[in-house]
C-alpha positions as CSV (number, residue, x, y, z in Angstrom):
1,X,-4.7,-0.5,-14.8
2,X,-5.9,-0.1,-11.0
3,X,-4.6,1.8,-8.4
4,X,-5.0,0.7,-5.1
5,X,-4.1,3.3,-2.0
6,X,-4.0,3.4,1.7
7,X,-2.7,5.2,4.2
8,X,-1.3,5.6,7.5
9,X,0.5,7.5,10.2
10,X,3.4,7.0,11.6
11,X,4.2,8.5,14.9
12,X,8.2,8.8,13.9
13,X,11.0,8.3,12.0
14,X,12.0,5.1,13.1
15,X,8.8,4.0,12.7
16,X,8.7,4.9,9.2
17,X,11.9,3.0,8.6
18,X,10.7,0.1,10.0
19,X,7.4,0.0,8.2
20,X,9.5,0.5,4.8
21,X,11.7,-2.2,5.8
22,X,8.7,-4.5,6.8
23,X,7.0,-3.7,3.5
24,X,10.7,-4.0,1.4
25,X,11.0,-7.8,3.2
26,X,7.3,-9.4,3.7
27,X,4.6,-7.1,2.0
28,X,6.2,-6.2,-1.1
29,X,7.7,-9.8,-1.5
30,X,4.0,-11.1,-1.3
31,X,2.9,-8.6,-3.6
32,X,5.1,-9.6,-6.3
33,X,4.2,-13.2,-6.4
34,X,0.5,-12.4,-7.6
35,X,-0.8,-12.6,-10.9
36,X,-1.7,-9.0,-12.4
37,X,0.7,-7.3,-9.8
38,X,2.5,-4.0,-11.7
39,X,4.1,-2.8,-8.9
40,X,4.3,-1.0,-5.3
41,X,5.4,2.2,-3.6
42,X,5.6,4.1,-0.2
43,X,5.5,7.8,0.0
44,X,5.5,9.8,2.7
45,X,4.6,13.3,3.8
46,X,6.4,14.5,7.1
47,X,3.8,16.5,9.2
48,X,5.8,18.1,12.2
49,X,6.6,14.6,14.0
50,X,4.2,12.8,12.4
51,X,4.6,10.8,9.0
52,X,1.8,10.2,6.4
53,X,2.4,7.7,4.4
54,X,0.4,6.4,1.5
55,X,0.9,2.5,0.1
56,X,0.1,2.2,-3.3
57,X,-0.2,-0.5,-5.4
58,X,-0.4,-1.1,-9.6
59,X,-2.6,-3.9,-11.1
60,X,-3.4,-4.8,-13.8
61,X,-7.6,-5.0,-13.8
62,X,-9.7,-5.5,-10.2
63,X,-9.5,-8.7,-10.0
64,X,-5.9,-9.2,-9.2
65,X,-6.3,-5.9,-7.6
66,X,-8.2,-8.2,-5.2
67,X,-5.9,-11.0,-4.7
68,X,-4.3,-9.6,-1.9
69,X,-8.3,-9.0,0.0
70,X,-9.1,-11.3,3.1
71,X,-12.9,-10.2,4.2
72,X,-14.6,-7.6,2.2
73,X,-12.6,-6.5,-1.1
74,X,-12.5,-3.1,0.5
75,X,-10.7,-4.0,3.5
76,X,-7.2,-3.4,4.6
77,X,-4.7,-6.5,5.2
78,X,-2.8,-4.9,8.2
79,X,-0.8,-7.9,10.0
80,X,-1.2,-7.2,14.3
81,X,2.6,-7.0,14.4
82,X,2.4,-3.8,11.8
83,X,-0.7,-2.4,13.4
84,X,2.1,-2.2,16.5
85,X,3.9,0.2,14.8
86,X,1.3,2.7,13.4
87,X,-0.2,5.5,15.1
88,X,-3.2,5.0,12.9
89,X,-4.0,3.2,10.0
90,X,-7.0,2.9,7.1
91,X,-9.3,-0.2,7.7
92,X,-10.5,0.3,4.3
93,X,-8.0,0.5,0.2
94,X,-9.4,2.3,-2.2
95,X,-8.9,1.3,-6.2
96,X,-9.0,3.7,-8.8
97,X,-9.4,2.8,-12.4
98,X,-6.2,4.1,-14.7
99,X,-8.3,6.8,-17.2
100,X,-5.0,7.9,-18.7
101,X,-1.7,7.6,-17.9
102,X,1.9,8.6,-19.2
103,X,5.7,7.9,-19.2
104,X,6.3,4.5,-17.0
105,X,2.6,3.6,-16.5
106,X,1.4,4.0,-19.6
107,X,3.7,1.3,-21.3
């Protein structure tokens, strides 16, 4: 299984809400439709008035990791109307290959 993570800041609360919503009602929606897709979360780490948040996504093997990829395979799909919202963002994923896993993930 791959992990693929990227992160972001939000300057606020309400922007974190409407980034979840965004990626609740577009992103995640996309997501789903992909062969290989396992699965998506946001978390988030309040920071004073800032919010990190990290996007992470489950596949099942790089290639559909990769589905999702316009340019390089490293490169981060971030639409203009969501770049709006963020304070900053990562122009690059990362993937991480699953060595072991537990519980939920493992099955």
């Amino acid at each position: 299984m791959i992990i693929k993570w990227w992160r972001a800041i939000a300057g606020s609360e309400e922007v974190l809400k409407a980034f979840a919503d965004h990626l609740e009602r577009t992103t995640f929606v996309e997501m789903a439709e992909l062969p290989g897709h396992l699965g998506a979360a946001l978390a988030v780490k309040v920071k004073g008035t800032e919010h990190e948040l990290v996007v992470t996504s489950l596949w099942e093997d790089l290639a559909s990791a990769g589905h999702f990829e316009r340019g390089d395979f490293d490169d981060a799909v971030v639409k203009p109307s969501t770049q709006k919202l963020l304070k900053s963002f990562d122009l690059k994923v990362e993937y991480f290959e699953t060595v072991v896993a537990t519980g939920k993930l493992a099955n």
